[in-house]
Residue, then its C-alpha position, 0 to 999 in steps of 0.5 A: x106246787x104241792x098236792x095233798x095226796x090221800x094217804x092209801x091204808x097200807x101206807x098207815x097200817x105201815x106206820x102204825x107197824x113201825x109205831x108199835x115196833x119202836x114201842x117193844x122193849x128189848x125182850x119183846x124183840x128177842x122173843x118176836x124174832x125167836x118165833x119168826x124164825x121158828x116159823x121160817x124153819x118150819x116151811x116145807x119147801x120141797x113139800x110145797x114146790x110138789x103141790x104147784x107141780x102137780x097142779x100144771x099139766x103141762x110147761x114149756x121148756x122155758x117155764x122149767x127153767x124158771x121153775x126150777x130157778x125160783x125153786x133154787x131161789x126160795x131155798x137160798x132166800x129163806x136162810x137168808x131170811x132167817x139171818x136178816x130178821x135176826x140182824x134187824x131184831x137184835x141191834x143192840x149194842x155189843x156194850x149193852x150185851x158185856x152189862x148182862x142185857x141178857x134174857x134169861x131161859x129157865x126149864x124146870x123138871x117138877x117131881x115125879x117128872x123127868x125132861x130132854x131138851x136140846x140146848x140151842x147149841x145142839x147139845x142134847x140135856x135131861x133134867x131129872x125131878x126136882x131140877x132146874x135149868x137156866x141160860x141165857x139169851x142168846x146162848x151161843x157166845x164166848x162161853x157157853x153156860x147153863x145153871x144147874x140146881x139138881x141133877x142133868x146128863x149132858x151130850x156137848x156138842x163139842x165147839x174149840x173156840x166156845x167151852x161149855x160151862x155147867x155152874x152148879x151151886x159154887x162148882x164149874x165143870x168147864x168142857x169142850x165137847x163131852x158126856x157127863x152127869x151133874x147132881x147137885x141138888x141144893x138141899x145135899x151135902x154131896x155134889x156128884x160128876x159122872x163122866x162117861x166120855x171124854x173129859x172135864x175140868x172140875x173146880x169145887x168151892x166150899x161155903x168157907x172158900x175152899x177150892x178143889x180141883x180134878x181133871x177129869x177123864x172117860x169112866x171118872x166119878x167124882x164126889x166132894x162134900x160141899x161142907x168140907x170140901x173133901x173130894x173122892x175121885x175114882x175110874x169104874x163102872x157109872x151105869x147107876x149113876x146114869x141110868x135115870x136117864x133110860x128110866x131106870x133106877x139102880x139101887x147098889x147097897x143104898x141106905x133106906x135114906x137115898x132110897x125114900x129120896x129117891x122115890x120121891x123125886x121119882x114119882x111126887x110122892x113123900x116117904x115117912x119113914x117111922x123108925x130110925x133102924x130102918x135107915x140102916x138097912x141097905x137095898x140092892x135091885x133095879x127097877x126099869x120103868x116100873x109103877x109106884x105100886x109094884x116097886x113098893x110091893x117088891x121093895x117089901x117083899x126084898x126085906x120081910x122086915x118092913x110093913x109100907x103102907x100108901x096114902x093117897x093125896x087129897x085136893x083141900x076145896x077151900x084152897x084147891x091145894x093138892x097134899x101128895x102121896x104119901x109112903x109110910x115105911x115101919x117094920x113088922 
């Protein structure tokens, strides 16, 4: 004979957890697990096994053992955890995945901002102002690739069966393990590569389908004009190229163009300059973590030629849009 049992809460908030799981679309699981193992990594465990500790007083020999057991236990099972809730939300078919079902991540560095991030291969990236990355979820597959729109210095952790992959605009640099520095800023006629250690494969491609190729290794700078496809590649000293990266900026025999480009990525601001001459004239100096205000004293000061005056931006309280800074650069 069959009873009706009454149905105890914890049975329905079990169903209505299963309810709701199956309602959750892929992304939603994607990013439910990312936080759930975030928290995993997060408990303290030697942290918590002291604070029991100091609470008993006294044990007997047989409850040590056990102590020390379940303590043995917690530290196997969290990993473990952590690897099952991956399984459980991350079913989807390996067909699914080879038709891009992939989430992609994006990181962006406005003006007058620069950011590191570690990749979640490991690899340790710094954006620089006004660049952006993106990549995709999850990350660590056959090839490892980021998109990059600006510029970035890399540290890849180096992986024999995984090459990294930077794509940047219609160039690659392909890697295995390496340090390096991209700049390819969407709105430049130059792509740059900057490698410090190690070594790279480089391929370029121009608008009209020209291609150039260069392999790439320690102390190698690489320049090709996206137009043109025109590539300079030569062995020297690449501390300016990287030293935004320590917060520093290294002007050598720079045009004023690159310099008021500079300045503005650097500190958000924009720079006018009112007379066509002065984009001749060329500055050598270095600036380390120094406020807009004293470069700009120093810059006039380096050439008794020009005037630079400062404006500072206004909020609209229509709109509540914010106008930048601005920097006017005249001769005297």
């Amino acid at each position: 004979m069959y009873v009706n049992k009454p149905i105890k809460n914890s049975e329905l908030k079990i169903e209505k957890f299963i309810e709701f799981r199956n309602r959750l679309s892929s992304e939603d699981k994607k990013m439910e697990a990312g936080l759930l193992v975030e928290e995993i990594k997060s408990v303290d465990i030697d942290s918590a096994y002291q604070k029991v500790s100091s609470r008993i007083k006294t044990q007997s020999q047989t409850t040590r053992i056990i102590t020390i057991i379940t303590r043995i236990a917690a530290v196997l099972t969290l990993p473990l955890l952590a690897f099952t809730v991956w399984s459980l939300f991350f079913q989807e078919k390996q067909t699914e995945l080879a038709q891009d079902d992939i989430t992609w991540h994006e990181i962006q560095s406005p003006a007058g901002m620069r950011s590191h991030v570690v990749l979640p291969d490991g690899t340790d990236l710094w954006l620089n102002a006004e660049s952006k990355i993106r990549y995709g979820i999850p990350f660590t597959r056959e090839n490892r690739q980021v998109e990059l729109s600006g510029e970035a210095f890399l540290k890849v952790v180096k992986s024999e069966n995984e090459p990294f992959i930077v794509n940047a605009g219609l160039s690659t640099i392909k890697v295995l393990g390496t340090q390096f520095n991209v700049k390819a800023y969407p709105d430049e006629e130059k792509l740059e590569v900057a490698l410090t250690e190690g070594s790279v494969e480089f391929t370029g491609t121009t608008g009209d389908g020209k291609k150039a190729t260069a392999t790439m290794v320690s102390n190698d700078f690489l320049a090709m004009n996206i137009t043109t496809g025109k590539v300079h590649l030569e062995n020297k000293n690449l501390n300016k190229h990287i030293s935004w990266v320590k917060n520093t900026i290294i002007f050598d025999e720079t045009h004023m163009p690159e310099v008021a480009k500079t300045l503005e990525r650097w500190y958000g601001v924009k720079v006018e300059v009112a007379n066509a001459e002065i984009n001749k004239y060329r500055f050598t100096t270095t600036f380390e973590n120094e406020s807009l205000f004293r470069v700009l004293e120093l810059l006039e000061l380096s050439s008794p030629s020009i005037k630079i005056k400062y404006t500072p931006g206004k909020i609209n309280k229509q709109t509540n849009i914010a106008t930048p800074s601005t920097v006017t650069i005249t001769k005297k």
